[in-house]
N, C-alpha and C positions, 0 to 999 in steps of 0.2 A: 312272888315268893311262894315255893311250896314245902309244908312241913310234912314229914312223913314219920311215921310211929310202925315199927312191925309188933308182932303179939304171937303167941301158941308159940314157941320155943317147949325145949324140955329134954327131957332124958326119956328115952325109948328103948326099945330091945329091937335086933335085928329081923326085919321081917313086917314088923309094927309098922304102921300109917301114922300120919301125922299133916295137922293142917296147917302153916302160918297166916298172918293176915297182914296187910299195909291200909292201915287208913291214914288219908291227906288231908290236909286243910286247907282253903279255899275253895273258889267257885267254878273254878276251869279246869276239874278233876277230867273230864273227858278231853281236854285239849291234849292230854298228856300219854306218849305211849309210855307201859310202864315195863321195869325188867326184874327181877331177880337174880341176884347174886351172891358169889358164897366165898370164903375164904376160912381156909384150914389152915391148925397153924403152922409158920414156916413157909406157906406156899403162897400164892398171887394170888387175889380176888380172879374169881373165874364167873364166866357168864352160864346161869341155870335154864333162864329162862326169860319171854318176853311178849305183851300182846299189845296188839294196836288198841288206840285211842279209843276206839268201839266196841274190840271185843274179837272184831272180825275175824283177824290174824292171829296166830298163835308161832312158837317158835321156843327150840327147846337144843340145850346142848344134845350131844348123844349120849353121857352119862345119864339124863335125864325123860329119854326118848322110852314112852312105856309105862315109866312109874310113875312119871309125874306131871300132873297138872295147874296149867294157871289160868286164871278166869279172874273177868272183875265184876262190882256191881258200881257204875255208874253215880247211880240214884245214891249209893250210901260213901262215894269215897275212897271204895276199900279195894283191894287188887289181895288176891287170895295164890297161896300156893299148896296145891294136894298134893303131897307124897306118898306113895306106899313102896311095898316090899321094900324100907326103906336097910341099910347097908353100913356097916361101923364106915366105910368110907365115905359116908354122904353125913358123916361128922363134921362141923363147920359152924361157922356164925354167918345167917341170912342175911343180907339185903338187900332191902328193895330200893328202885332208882325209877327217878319219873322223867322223860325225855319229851317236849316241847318237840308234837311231831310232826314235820313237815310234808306235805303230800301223804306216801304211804311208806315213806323209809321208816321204819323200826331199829334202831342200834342194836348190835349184839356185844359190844365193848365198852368198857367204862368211861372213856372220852367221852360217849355220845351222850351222856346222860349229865341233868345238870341241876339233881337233887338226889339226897342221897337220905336214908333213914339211920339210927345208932346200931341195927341190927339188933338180931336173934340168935342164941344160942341152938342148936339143935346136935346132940349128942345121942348117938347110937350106938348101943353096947350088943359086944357079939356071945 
């Protein structure tokens, strides 16, 4: 069982950076690749973003290709998302989602994931 908590939500102005964070709990945080996702409202969770188990891999919608970064630290749990020149459209509530990762496949879909956090608000005003 893995619990997940994201952090750094908020209200921002267009153009403004912004970081969230996912820390996990337990002990097999690197067994896990982890992803980012977002859902605006009326619309589908959509997939942001995602890195392998290590770190190695990285992988990003194309909305996200550019301004946004994700990285994790291992040692601490945590799986981070940097945004910048961030967009009134990149208004949403974050989640992160941790995937049990087999060989080097990474999911980029909600199916493939099989923990989920309550999410982050993150509002960008234009």
């Amino acid at each position: 069982q893995v619990h997940l908590v994201e952090s750094g939500g908020g209200l921002v102005q267009s153009g403004d950076s912004l970081r969230v964070s996912c820390t996990a709990s337990g002990r097999t945080f690197s067994s896990y690749a982890m992803g980012w996702f977002r859902q605006a409202p009326g619309k589908e969770r959509e997939f942001v973003a995602a890195i392998s188990r290590l770190g190695s891999s990285t992988y990003y919608a194309d909305s996200a290709k550019g301004r946004f970064t994700i990285s994790r630290d291992n040692a601490k749990n945590t799986v981070y998302l940097q945004m910048n020149s961030l967009k009134p459209e990149d208004t949403a509530v974050y989640y992160c989602a941790a995937a049990r990762q087999i060989g080097t496949v990474v999911p980029f879909a909600t199916p493939g994931y099989d923990y989920w956090g309550q999410g982050t608000q993150v509002t960008v005003s234009s």
